[in-house]
Structures are given as C-alpha cells and as structure tokens.
C-alpha positions in Angstrom: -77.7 -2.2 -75.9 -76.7 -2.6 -71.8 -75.5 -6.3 -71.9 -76.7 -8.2 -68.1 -74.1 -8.0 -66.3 -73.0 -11.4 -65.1 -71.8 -11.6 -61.3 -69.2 -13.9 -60.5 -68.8 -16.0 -56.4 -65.2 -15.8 -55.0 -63.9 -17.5 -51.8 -60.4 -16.1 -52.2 -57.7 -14.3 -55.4 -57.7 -17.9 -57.5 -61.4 -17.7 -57.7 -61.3 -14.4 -58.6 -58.6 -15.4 -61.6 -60.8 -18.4 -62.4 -63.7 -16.2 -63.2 -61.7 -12.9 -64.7 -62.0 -14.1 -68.4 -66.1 -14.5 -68.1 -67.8 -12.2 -65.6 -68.3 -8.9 -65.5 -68.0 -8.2 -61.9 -67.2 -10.7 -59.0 -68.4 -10.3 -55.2 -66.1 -11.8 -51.7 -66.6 -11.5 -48.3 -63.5 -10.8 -46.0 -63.1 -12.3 -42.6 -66.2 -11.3 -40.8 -69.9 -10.2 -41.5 -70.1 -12.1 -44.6 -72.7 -14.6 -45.2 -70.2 -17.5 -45.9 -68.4 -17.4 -42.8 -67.0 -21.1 -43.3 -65.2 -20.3 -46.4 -61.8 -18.9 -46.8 -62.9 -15.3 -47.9 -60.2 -12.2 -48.2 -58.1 -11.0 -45.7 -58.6 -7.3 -44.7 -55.4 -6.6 -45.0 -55.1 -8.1 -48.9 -58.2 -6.2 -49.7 -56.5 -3.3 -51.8 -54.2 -5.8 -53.6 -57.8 -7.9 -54.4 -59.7 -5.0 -55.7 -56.5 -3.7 -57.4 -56.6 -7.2 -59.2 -59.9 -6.8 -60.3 -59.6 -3.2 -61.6 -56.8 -4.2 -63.6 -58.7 -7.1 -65.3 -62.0 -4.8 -66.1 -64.2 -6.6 -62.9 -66.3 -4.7 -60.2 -65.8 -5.7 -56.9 -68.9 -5.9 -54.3 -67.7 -6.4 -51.0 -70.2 -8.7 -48.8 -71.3 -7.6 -45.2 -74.5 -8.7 -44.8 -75.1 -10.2 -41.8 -77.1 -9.2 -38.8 -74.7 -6.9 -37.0 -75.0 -6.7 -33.0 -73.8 -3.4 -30.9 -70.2 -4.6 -29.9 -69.6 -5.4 -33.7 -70.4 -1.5 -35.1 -67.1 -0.3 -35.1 -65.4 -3.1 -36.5 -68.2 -3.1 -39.0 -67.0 0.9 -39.4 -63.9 0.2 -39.7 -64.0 -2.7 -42.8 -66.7 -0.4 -44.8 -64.4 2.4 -44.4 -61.3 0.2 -45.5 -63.9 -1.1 -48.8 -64.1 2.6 -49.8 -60.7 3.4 -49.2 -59.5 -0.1 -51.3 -62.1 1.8 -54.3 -64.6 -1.0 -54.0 -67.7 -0.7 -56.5 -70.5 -1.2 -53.5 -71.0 -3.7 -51.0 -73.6 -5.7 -50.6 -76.0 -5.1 -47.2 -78.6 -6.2 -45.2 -78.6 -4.4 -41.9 -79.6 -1.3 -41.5 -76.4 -0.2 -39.9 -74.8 -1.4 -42.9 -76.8 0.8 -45.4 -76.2 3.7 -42.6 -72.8 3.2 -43.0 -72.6 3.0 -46.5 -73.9 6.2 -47.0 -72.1 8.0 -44.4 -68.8 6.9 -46.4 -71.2 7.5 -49.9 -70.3 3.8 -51.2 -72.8 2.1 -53.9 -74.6 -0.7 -51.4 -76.7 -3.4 -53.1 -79.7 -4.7 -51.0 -78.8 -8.2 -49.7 -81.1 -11.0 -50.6 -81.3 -11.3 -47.3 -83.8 -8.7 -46.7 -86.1 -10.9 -48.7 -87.8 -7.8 -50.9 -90.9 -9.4 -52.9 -92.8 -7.1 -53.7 -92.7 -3.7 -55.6 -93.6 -1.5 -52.4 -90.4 -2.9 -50.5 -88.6 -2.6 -53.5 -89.5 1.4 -53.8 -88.5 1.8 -50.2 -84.8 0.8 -50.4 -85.0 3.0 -53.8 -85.7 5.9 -51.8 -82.9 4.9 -49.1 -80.7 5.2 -52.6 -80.0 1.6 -52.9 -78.1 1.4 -56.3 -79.2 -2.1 -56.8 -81.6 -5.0 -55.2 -80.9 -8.7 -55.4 -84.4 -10.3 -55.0 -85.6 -12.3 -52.7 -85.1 -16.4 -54.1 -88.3 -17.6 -53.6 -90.1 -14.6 -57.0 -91.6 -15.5 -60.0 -90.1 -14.4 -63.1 -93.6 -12.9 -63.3 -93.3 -11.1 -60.0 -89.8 -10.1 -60.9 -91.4 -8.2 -64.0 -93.9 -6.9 -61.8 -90.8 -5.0 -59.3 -89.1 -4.0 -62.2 -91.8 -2.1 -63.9 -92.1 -0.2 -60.7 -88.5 0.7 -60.4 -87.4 4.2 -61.7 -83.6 4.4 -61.3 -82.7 1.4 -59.0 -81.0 -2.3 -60.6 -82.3 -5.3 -60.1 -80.5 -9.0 -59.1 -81.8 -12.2 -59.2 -79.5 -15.6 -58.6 -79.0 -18.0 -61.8 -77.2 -20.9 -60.4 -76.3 -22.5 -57.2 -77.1 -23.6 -53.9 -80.5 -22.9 -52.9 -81.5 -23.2 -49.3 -84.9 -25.2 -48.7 -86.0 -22.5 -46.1 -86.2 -18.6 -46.8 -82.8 -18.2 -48.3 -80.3 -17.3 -45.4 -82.9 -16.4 -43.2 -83.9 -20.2 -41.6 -83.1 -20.8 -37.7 -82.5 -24.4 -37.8 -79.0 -24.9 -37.7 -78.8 -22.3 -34.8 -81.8 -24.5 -32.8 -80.4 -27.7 -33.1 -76.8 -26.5 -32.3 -77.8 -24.5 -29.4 -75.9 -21.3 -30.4 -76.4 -18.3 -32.2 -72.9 -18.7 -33.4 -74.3 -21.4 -36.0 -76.8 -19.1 -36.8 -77.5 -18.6 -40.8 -78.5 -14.8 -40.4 -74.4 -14.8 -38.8 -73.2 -17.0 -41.9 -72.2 -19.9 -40.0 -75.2 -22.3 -41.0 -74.3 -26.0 -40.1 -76.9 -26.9 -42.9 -78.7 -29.8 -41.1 -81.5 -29.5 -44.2 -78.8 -31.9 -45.9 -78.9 -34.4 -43.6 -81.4 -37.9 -43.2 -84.6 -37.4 -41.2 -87.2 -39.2 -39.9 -90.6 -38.1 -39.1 -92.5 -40.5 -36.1 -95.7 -40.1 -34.0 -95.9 -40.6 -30.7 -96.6 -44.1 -31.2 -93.7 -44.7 -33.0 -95.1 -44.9 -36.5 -92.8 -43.5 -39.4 -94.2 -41.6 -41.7 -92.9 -41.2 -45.5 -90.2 -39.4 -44.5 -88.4 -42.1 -43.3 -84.5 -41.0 -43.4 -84.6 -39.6 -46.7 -83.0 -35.9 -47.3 -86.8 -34.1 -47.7 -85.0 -30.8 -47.1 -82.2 -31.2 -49.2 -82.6 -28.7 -52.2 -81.8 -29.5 -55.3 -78.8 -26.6 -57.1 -80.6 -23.9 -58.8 -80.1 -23.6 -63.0 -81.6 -21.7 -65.0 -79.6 -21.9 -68.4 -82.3 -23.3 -70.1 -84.4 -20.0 -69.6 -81.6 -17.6 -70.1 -83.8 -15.5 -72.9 -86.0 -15.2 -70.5 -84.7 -13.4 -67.9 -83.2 -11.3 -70.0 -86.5 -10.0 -71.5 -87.0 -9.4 -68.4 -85.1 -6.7 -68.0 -83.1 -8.0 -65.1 -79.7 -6.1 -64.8 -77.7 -8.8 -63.3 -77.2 -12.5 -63.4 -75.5 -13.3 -59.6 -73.8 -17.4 -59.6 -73.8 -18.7 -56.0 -70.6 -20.5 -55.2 -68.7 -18.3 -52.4 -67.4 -21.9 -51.0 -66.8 -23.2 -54.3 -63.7 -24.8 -56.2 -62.2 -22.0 -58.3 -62.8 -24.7 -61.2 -65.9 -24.8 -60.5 -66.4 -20.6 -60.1 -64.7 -20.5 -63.8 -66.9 -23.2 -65.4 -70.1 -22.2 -64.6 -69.3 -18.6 -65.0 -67.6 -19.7 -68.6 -70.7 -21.6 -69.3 -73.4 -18.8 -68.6 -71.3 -16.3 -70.7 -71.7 -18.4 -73.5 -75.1 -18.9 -73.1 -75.5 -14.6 -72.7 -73.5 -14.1 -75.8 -75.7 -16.6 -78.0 -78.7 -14.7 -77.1 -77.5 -11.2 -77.8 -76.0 -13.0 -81.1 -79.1 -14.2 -81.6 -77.4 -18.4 -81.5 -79.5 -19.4 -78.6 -80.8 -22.7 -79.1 -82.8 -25.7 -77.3 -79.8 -27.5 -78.4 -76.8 -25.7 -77.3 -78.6 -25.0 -74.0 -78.9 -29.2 -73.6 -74.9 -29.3 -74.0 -74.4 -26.2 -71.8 -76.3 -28.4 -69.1 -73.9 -31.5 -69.7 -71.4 -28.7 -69.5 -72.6 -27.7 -65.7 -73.3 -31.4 -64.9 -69.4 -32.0 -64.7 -68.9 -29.6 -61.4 -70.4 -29.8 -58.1 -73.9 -29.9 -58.3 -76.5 -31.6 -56.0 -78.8 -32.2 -59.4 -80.7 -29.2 -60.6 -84.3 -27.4 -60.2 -85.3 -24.1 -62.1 -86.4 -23.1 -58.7 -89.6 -20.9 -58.0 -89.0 -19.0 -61.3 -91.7 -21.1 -63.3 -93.5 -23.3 -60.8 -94.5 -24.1 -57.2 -91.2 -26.1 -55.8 -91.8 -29.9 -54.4 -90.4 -32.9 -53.6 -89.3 -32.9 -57.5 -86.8 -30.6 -56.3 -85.2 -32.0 -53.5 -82.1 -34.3 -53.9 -83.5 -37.3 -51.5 -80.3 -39.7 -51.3 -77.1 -37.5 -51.5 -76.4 -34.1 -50.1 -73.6 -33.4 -51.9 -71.9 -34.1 -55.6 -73.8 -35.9 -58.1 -70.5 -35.1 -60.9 -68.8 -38.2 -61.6 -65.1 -35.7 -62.3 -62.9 -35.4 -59.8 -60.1 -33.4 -59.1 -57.3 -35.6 -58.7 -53.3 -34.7 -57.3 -50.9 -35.8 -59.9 -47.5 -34.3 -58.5 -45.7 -31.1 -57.6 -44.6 -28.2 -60.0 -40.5 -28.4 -59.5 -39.1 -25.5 -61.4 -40.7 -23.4 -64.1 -38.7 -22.6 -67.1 -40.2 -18.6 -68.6 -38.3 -18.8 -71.7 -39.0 -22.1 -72.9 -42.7 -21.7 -70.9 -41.7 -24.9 -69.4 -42.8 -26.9 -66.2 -40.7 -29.4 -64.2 -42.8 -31.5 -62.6 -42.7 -34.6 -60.1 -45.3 -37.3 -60.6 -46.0 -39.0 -57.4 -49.9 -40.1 -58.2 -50.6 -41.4 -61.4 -49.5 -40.2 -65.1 -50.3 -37.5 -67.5 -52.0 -37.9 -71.0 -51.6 -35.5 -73.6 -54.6 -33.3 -73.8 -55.8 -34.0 -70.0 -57.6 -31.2 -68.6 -54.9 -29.8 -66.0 -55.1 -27.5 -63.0 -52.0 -26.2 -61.2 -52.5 -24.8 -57.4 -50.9 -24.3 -54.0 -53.0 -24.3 -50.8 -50.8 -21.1 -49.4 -50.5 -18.9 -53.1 -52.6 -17.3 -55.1 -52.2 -19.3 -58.8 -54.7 -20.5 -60.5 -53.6 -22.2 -63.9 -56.4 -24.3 -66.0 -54.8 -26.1 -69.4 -54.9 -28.7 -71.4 -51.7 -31.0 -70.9 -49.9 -30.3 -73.7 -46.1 -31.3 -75.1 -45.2 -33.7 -72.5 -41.5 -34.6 -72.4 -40.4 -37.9 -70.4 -36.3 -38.3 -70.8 -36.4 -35.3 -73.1 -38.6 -37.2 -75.8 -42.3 -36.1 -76.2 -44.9 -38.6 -75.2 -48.2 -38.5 -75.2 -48.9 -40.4 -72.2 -46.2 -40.2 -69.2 -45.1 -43.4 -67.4 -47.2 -43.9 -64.0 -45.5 -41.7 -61.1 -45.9 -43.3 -57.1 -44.8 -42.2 -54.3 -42.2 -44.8 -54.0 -41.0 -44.0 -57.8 -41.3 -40.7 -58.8 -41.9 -39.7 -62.6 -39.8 -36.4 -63.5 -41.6 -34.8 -66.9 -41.4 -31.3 -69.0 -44.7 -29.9 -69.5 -45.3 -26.5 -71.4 -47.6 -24.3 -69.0 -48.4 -21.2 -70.6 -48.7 -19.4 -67.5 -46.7 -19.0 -64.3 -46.6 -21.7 -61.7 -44.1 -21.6 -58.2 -41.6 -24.3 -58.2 -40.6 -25.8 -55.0 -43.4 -27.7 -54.6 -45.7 -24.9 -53.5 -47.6 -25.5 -56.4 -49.5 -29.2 -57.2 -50.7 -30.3 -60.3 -54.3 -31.7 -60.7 -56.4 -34.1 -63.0 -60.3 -32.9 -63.6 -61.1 -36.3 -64.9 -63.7 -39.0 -64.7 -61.5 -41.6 -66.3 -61.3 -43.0 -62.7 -64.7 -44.1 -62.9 -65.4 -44.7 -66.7 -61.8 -46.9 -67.1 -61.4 -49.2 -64.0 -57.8 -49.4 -65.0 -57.4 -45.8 -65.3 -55.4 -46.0 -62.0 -54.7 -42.6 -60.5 
C-alpha cells in the first residue's frame, strides 16, 4: 500500500532536523521568490549542504518559488532553479508561468502552487498536460470536490494542507496588505503580506454608527486542523498531507509533524480512534495556534471560525531561556551548562539552540548534576548568581555559549511560584 506522504514546513536546517524523524519530505524557500519572504528561509549558497541533509536522512526536498515573478527578476529566477537542480532537489513548487517554463527547460519535478487556486477538475487536467507531477489544491475545496479532481486525474498527485495558518481571503492571493501599505512590496502574491486581517476593525456609516463589528478581529482566521478527519482524507486518495508553518518554531515544525504521523500510522494500523484523536488535539493545543477550524473541508466557514480577541497564541507553554551550553563532554555525553534564568527539574522538556548555528536538540532533562551530586531539581540560576550543572544531552550541542538552553513549559502560568 503507497502510505500519504506527509510534507513537513521549514524556515531554516533546525526545522528541517526538527521534522527529519516524522515527515517524509520537507519544503523551504531560499532568499527570494518564496511566499514567506519574512522568514529566515535558506541561503542559496547553503542550498547543496540543505538538500544533502535531507538526502541523507531519507526526506525530499521541494524548493518554493512561487511568487509572481516580474521581467527584471527572470534571470535571477534562472539562476536559483538552475542551482535547485544542480543541488538534486526533488521539485519545486511554482506558480508563475515562467516558473513552470523554467522547470521544464532544466526538466525538474514542479508541483503546482496553491497559489494558482485550481478547483476544479478542468484546471486540474490542464497543468496535467503542462506535466505538473503534483497539484496542491486550492484551500478553500470540499473534501467532496477534492474527490471529484482526483477521479479525473490520470497520472498527476494531488496536495491539500492539514494544519496551519489559514488566510481569511483566497489563500495568498488577497491585496490588502499591499492597499493599505501603499506598496507592492507588501504585496501577498510577492510574500511579504503585512497580514492586517489580524488586526481590530471597526465598521461605521457615514453617520458615525458602528456596526457589529466594532474592533473585534472579524478577519482573523482561526489555524486550520484537521486530525480529527485524518481517515478521511486518506480515503480520499489524496497523495500528500502538506503542514503550514514556514515561519514557525522548529518545536513547533517537529510537534505537529510528530503528532500527524501518529495519527497516519494508527489509521494504516487500523488504531485510529475518537479518543486518541481528542489527545492528539491536546497534543497540538500546546504550540502556536490561533484556536482551530476544520476549514472549508466539511462546511461553509463563518464567524465560528475566526479567532475574534487574539491574533496570535492561544498555547499557554512557553519557551523559556534557562542558560548557556558551556562545554560538551562526547564521552561521558555530558553538558556544562550556566543557569542564568531559572532552574532545571529532572524530566523538564528541554531544547538546546543557537540563533547563528544549526542545532536543534529536544530532550527530556535528564541526570542533573549540581556539585557533582545528582539532583532532581537544580538550585535557581540569576544573572547576578550563576548556577554551573552537568546535564547528559544525548546529542551534540556547541559550547561557548553559542548554544542556549530552553524550558517548553507552562509551569509559569499553572505554579505562580514557578519563577523562571
């Protein structure tokens, strides 16, 4: 049986790492004609060292570079399609046509952006004949019109997003942020949405009467999840499951990719349950998320949908800087670290990072020496009075204090006293 192949968001190499264990294949955008243009994405230059990396750990790489592309842009454009065939890339993913021209000139795979907004099965055929290898639907399908482009399909995949952001316009395609910013720069067809649908608004006639709308976030989608309905869409016969998140948290990349595996594995193993899907949701609850909606999938959207008082994280965890990774013993598997912001309980759930490398370590704290003496909870590191502890770290962190040690806890907020 062909397993859905699960599609993994990365803004840079850690997220990449974060999700290597769950997804099958992970997609990036490098500096330029991407449609995340505010996140850190891939160097061109560390392109072959990225898709090496995910060669070597049994991923697919999709390169992003759709955008719209203007005339002074086509040889640059060229040039980093060129570079994505020459680094072995597995297909990028495009929207204009000078994209897909390009793509086949060079003969890479190229996956049909969501942007192109294909809903229906005669679009669909179309970009089958150009020799699209894959189509990522538009957002805004039923799961019965998804069946519907399938079934008409011969050779070509199809895509549809499982999780994430979901944009209250036509995905990607909505002109507002470029109006009220006055520049195509801040355009979201360029990537660079300002993403005013977040924000309070107020609706008033001319006589100054507010209507209901009166400075709540009416645009402000709720974060697409579809868990629940995983069985589903895999009856479906949808060919892969994409996660939005290319501005995300590595964390966050490698629990809600970790999550969805689970929740693909129990329905090939036949475990799939009401139950388990409830505590996968929990599960999702923890990371970033705006609240959730199963999007158009099952229903006409509405206000239901729409996350009226915040625009951003409704998770009560936080990540939380503990200290700095001093030395790193390999034999003994053995961290030195400085506590300069709280202390360290046997069992916490730890990440270690540095803004300028490319580690990504997620543990549980485990065998925590204070003094040489194991403890389980480590005296309270400031500033002012630094705490010194061993910690064994399985993998490998840089010392120095390049790399920082964080907390994913909501301790802060259950246990006043908790005092990070």
């Amino acid at each position: 049986m062909n397993k859905v192949e699960l599609l993994a968001p990365a803004k840079n190499l850690k997220a990449i790492k974060a999700a290597s264990k769950y997804a099958d294949s992970v997609y990036f955008g490098i500096k330029k004609f991407n449609m995340r243009m505010r996140s850190v994405n891939i160097a061109l230059e560390n392109l072959n060292k990225t898709v090496n990396f995910c060669h070597k750990n049994d991923l697919k790489a999709y390169l992003t570079t759709n955008i719209l592309v203007y005339d002074n842009e086509l040889n640059l454009m060229r040039k980093i399609i060129e570079e994505s065939k020459n680094s072995g890339i597995d297909g990028v993913i495009v929207h204009d046509l000078a994209a897909i021209e390009t793509a086949k000139e060079f003969n890479i795979p190229f996956h049909i952006s969501t942007q192109c907004n294909v809903s229906n099965s005669l679009s669909a055929r179309f970009y089958e004949k150009l020799g699209a290898e894959r189509i990522i639907l538009a957002r805004e399908l039923s799961l019965e019109k998804i069946k519907e482009i399938k079934r008409n399909l011969t050779k070509t995949e199809i895509e549809t997003f499982i999780h994430g952001a979901m944009c209250t316009s036509v995905s990607g395609r909505c002109y507002f942020s470029q109006d009220i910013c006055g520049t195509e720069e801040k355009s979201a067809n360029r990537g660079n949405c300002e993403q005013p649908c977040r924000r309070r608004w107020w609706v008033k006639e001319e006589s100054g009467t507010e209507y209901i709308y009166d400075g709540v976030r009416f645009m402000n989608s709720r974060d697409l999840c579809t868990i629940a309905s995983i069985p589903e869409f895999i009856n479906a016969k949808i060919d892969a499951f994409k996660i939005e998140g290319r501005m995300r948290h590595p964390h966050y990349v490698e629990i809600v990719t970790k999550t969805y595996r689970e929740a693909i594995e129990a329905y090939y193993e036949g475990t799939f349950t009401k139950k388990r899907a409830g505590r996968w949701v929990s599960e999702l609850k923890k990371v970033y998320n705006r609240g959730f909606t199963p999007g158009f999938y099952f229903k006409r959207v509405t206000e239901e949908d729409h996350q009226h008082k915040s625009p951003t994280n409704l998770s009560h965890y936080r990540y939380i800087s503990l200290g700095d990774i001093l030395e790193y013993d390999s034999k003994e598997k053995t961290a030195k670290i400085v506590l300069t912001n709280g202390y360290l309980m046997e069992g916490d759930d730890i990440i270690i990072m540095g803004k300028k490398t490319d580690t990504y370590i997620h543990e549980k704290a485990k065998n925590i020496r204070y003094k040489g003496k194991l403890v389980n909870k480590s005296p309270r590191g400031t500033k002012e009075k630094k705490i010194l502890i061993d910690l064994e770290i399985k993998n490998i962190p840089i010392g120095n204090g390049v790399d920082k040690i964080y907390v994913f806890t909501d301790k802060t907020y259950a246990k006043k006293k908790y005092s990070l």
